[in-house]
PLY file of the C-alpha trace (Angstrom):
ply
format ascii 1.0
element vertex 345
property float x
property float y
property float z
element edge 344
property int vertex1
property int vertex2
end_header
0.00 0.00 0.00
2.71 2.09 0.77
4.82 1.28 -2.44
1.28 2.10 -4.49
1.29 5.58 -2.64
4.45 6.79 -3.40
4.09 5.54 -7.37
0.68 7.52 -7.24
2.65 10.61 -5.73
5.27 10.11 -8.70
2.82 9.72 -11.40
1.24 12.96 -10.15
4.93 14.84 -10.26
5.54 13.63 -13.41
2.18 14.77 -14.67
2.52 17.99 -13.55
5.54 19.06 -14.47
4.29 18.16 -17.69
2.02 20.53 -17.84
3.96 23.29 -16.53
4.76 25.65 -18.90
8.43 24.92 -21.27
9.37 28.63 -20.20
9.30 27.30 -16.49
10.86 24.20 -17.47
14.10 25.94 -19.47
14.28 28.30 -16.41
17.85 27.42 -15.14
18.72 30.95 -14.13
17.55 33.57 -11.87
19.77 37.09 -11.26
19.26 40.01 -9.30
19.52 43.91 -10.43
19.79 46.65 -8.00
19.89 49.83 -8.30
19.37 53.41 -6.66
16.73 54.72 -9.14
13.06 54.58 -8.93
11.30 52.06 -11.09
10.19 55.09 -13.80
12.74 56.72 -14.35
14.61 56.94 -17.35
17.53 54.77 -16.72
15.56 51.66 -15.16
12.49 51.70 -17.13
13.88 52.94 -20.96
17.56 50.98 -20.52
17.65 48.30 -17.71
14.46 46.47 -18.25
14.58 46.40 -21.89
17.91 44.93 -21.72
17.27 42.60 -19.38
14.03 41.51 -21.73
16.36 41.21 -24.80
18.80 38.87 -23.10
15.62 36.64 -21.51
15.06 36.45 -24.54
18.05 35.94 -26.54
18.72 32.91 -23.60
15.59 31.26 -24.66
14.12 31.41 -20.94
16.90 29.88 -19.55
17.09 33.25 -17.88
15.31 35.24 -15.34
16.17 38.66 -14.10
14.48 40.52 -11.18
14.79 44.16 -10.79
15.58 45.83 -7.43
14.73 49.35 -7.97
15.48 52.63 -5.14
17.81 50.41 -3.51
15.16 47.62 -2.82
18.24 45.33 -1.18
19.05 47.52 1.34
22.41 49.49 1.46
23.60 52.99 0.24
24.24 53.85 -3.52
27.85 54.20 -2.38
27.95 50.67 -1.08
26.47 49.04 -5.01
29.60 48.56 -6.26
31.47 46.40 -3.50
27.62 44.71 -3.20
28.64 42.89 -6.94
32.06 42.63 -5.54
30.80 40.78 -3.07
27.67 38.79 -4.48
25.22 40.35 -2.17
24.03 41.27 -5.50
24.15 39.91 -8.79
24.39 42.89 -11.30
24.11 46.79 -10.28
24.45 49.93 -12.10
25.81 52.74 -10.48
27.36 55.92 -11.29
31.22 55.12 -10.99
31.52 58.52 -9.00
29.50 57.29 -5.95
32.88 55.71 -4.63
35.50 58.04 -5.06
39.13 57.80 -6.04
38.53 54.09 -6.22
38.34 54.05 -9.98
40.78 56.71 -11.02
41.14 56.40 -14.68
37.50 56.27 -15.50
37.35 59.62 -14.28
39.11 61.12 -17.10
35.77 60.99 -18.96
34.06 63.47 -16.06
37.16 66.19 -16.79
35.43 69.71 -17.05
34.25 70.09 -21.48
35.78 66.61 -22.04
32.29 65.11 -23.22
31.33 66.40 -27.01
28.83 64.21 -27.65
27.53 61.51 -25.78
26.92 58.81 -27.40
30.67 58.94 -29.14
31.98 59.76 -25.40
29.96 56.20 -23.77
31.30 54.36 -26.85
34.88 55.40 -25.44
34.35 54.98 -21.87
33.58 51.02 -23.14
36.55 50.77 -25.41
38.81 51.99 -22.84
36.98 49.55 -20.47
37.61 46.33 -22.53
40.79 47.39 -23.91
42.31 48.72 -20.45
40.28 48.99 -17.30
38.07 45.79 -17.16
42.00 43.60 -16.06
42.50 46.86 -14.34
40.74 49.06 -11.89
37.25 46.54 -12.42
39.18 43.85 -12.14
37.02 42.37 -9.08
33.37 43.19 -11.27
32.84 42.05 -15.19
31.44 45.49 -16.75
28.38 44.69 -18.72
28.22 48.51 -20.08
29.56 51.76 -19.47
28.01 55.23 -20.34
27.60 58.69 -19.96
24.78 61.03 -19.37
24.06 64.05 -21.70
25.19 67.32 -21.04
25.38 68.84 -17.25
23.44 71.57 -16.65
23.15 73.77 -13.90
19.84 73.71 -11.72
19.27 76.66 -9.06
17.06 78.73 -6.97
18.66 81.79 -7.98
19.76 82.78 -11.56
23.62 81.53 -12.66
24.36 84.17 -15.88
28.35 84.16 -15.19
30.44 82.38 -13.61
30.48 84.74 -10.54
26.90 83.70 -9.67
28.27 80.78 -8.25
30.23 82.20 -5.72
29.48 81.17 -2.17
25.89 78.83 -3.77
26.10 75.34 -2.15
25.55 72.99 -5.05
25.01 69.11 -4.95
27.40 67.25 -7.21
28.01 63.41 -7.94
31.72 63.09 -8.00
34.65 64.24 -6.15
36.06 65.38 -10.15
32.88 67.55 -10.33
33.22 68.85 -6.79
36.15 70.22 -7.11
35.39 71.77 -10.58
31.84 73.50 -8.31
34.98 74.77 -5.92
37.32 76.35 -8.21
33.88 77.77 -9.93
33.24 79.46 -6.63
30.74 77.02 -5.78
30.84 75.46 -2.15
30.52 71.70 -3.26
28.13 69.11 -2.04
28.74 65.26 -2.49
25.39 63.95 -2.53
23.96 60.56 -4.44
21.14 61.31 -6.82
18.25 60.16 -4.71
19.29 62.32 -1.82
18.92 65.63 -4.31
15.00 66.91 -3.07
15.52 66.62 0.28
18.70 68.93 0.54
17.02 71.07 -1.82
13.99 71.22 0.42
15.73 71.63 3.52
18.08 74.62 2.62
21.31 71.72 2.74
21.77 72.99 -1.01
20.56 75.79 -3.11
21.16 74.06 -6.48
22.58 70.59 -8.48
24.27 69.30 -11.50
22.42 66.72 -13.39
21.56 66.39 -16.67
17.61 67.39 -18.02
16.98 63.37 -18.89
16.86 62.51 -14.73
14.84 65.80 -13.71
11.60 64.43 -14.12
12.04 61.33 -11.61
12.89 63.88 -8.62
10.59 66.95 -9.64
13.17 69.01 -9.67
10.86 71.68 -11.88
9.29 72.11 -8.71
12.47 72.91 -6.58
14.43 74.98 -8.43
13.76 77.79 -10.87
16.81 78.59 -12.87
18.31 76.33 -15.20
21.83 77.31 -16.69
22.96 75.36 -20.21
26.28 75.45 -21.56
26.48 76.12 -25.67
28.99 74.93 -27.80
30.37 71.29 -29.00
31.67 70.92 -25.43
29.93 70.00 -22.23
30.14 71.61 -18.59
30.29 67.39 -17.32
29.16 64.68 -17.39
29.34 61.47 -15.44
30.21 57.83 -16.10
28.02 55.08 -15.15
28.53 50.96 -15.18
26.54 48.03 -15.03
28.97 45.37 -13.41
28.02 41.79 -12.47
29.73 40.00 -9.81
32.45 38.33 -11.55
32.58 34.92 -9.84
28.56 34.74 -10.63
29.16 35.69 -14.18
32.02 33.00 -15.11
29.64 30.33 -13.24
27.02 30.67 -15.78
26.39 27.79 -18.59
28.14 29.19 -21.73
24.91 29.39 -23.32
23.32 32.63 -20.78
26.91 34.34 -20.61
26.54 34.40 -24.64
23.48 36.08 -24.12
24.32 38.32 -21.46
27.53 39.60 -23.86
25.61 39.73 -26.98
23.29 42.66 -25.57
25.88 44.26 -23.63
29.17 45.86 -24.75
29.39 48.57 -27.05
25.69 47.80 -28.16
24.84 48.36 -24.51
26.61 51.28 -24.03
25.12 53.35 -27.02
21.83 52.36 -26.62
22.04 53.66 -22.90
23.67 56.84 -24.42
21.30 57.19 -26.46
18.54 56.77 -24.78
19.57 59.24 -21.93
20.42 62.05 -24.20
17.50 61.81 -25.71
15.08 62.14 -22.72
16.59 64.86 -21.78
14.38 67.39 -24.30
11.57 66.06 -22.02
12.81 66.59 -18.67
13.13 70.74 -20.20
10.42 70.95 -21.55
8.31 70.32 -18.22
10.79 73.10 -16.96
9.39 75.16 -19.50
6.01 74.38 -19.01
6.42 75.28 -15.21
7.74 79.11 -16.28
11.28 78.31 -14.93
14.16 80.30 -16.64
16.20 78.74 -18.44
19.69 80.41 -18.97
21.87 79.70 -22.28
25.19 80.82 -21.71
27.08 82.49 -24.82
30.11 81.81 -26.07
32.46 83.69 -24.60
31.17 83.04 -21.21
31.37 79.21 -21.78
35.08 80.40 -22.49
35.34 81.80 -19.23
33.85 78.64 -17.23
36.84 76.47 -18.99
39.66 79.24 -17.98
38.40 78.83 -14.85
38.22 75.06 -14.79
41.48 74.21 -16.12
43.38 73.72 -12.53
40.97 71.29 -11.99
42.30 69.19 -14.91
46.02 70.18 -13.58
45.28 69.02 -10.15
44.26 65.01 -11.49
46.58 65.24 -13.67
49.20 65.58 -10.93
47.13 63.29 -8.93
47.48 60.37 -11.21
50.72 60.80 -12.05
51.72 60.42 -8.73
49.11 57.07 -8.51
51.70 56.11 -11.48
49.28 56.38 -14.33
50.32 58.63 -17.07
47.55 61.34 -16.87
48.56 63.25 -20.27
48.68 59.99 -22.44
45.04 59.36 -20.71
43.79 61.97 -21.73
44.73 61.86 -25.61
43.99 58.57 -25.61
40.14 59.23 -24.12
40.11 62.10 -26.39
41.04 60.06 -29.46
38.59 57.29 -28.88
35.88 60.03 -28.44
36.79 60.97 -32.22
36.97 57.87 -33.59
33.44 57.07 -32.40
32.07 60.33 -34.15
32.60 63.15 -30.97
0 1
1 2
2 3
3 4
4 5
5 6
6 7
7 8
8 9
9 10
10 11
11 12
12 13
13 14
14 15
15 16
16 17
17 18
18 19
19 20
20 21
21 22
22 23
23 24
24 25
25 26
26 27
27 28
28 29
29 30
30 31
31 32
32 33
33 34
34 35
35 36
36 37
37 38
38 39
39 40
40 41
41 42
42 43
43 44
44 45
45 46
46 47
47 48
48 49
49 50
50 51
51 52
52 53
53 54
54 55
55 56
56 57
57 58
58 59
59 60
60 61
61 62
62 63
63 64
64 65
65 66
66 67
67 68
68 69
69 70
70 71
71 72
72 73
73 74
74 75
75 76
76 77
77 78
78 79
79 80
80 81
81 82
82 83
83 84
84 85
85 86
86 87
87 88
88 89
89 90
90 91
91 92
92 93
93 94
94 95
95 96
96 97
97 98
98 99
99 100
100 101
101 102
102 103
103 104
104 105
105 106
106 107
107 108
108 109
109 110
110 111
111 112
112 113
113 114
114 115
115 116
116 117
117 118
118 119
119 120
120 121
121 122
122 123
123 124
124 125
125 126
126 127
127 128
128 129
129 130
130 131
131 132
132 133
133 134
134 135
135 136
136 137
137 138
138 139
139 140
140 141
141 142
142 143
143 144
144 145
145 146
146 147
147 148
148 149
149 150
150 151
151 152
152 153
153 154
154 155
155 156
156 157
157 158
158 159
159 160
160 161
161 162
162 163
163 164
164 165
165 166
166 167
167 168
168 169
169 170
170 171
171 172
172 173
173 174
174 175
175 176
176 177
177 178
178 179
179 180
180 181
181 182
182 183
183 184
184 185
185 186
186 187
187 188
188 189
189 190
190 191
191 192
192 193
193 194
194 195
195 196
196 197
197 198
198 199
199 200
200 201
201 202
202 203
203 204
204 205
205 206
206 207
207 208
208 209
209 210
210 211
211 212
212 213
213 214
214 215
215 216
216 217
217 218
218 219
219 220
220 221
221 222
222 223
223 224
224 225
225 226
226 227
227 228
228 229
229 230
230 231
231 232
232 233
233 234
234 235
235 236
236 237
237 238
238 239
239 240
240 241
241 242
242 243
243 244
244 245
245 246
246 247
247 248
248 249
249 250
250 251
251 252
252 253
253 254
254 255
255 256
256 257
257 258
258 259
259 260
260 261
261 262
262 263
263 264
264 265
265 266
266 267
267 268
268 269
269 270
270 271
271 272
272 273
273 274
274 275
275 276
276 277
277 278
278 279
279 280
280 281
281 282
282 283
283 284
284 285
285 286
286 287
287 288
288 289
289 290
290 291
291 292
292 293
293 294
294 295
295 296
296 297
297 298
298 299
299 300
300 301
301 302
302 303
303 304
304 305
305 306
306 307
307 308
308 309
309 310
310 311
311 312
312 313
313 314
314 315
315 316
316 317
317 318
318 319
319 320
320 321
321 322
322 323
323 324
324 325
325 326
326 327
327 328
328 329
329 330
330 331
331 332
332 333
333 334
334 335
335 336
336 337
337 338
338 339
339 340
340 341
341 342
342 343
343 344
């Protein structure tokens, strides 16, 4: 009787399992994204999720992967990158800036009117990453992508025509690079992560931020600020690099079959669809600045020429930085300069 039970208990396994669903059975894999943006804004909604659906895809639903959005895991958007380093999560994306001095070369990209254009500049930052920095400073993390936002603008409560507005303003910034541009602009920098942006604005902790127009819509900043200050020309004020990494032990333990998927959507094809993407959303992010009757400033020329006079010690300063971490800051610079070209900046 007993022996008749547990073939009855089989049959019924076997019979439902075979009438599961062959998406559930090919289901091998299941990884983890986190990051520090809400679910709609632009990066997780227009970039993240539509990769991950093209490589679900591309593995034949072998592959399942579950998005963590506003820091769902717990932690600090400081803390993503050592959470792929060490597996608490699978993949992240993060801007590289959130832990400073930690990736040094990437940070040529974030120099003060190094960016023309963006897409051409993210197409760089990932040739320099799988030519040079993926064995180097990401050694411990396999970089899935690595972009750039469009152009920095400046976002205040009070109106930034010259560069002397900016004396004595505390304004937000994501990187130390970018601080210290804010502080030889006259600016009294503020390292803050993205998220962290309206409540220093609403509390008087800042007057103002960089960030480019694409994000502006996921923290209302329309309704914080009203002054907006654009830089014109082929060059931009900043911008700042961002990764998605994958913890590296988790990535080389995958069947040969999902990592083929994973690389076929990432890379450069990654990196200027993200690019892309962001740059473009930035027309709407100004236009609901617009619609709100903020001002928005366009600097001229010649006092664009004044914001790079005065941000050239900044460049001199990581220059003499690096060279003393031993890297060869000049040569860094042509070279991220040259790959910029070559991919049409």
């Amino acid at each position: 009787m007993k022996r008749l039970t547990s073939l009855k208990f089989a049959a019924t396994a076997v019979l439902a399992i075979g009438l599961m669903p062959a998406s559930a059975l090919a289901q091998e894999v299941t990884l983890n994204l986190h990051q520090f943006l809400p679910a709609p804004a632009t990066v997780p909604k227009h970039i993240l999720k539509p990769w991950a659906t093209a490589v679900e895809e591309r593995a034949g639903g072998k592959l399942k992967i579950e998005h963590f959005d506003s820091m769902a895991l717990g932690g600090k958007p400081s803390g993503l990158m050592d959470q792929a380093i060490d597996g608490v999560a699978d993949i992240i994306m993060t801007v590289v800036g959130y832990t400073p001095g930690r990736f040094p070369q990437t940070e040529v990209f974030e120099l003060p009117f190094m960016m023309t254009d963006p897409v051409a500049t993210s197409k760089a930052f990932q040739d320099l990453v799988e030519t040079d920095l993926q064995d180097g400073e990401y050694k411990d993390v396999k970089v899935l992508g690595a972009w750039v936002h469009g152009p920095g603008v400046i976002h205040t409560a009070s109106a930034v025509k010259q560069v002397e507005d900016l004396e004595g303003l505390k304004i937000r910034a994501p990187t130390r690079v970018i601080n210290d541009m804010l502080k030889e602009l006259g600016a009294t920098p503020v390292g803050l992560p993205l998220p962290a942006i309206p409540e220093a604005l609403s509390k008087g902790v800042v007057s103002g931020t960089v960030i480019p127009w694409e994000v502006t819509p996921a923290i209302k900043l329309s309704e914080l600020v009203t002054h907006h200050t654009e830089f014109v020309g082929e060059e931009s004020l900043y911008t700042a690099t961002i990764v998605l990494a994958m913890n590296r032990a988790k990535y080389n333990s995958l069947p040969e079959d999902i990592r083929a998927a994973i690389d076929a959507e990432s890379g450069l094809i990654l990196s200027e669809m993200a690019a892309r993407v962001m740059w473009e959303k930035d027309a709407p992010g100004r236009e609901i600045a617009e619609d709100a009757g903020n001002t928005i400033i366009q600097l001229s020329e010649a006092e664009v020429a004044r914001f790079k006079d005065r941000s050239r010690p900044v460049v001199d300063r990581w220059v003499a930085e690096m060279d003393a971490k031993g890297i060869d800051a000049r040569a860094l610079i042509a070279k991220a300069k040259g790959l910029i070209e070559k991919h049409g900046g």
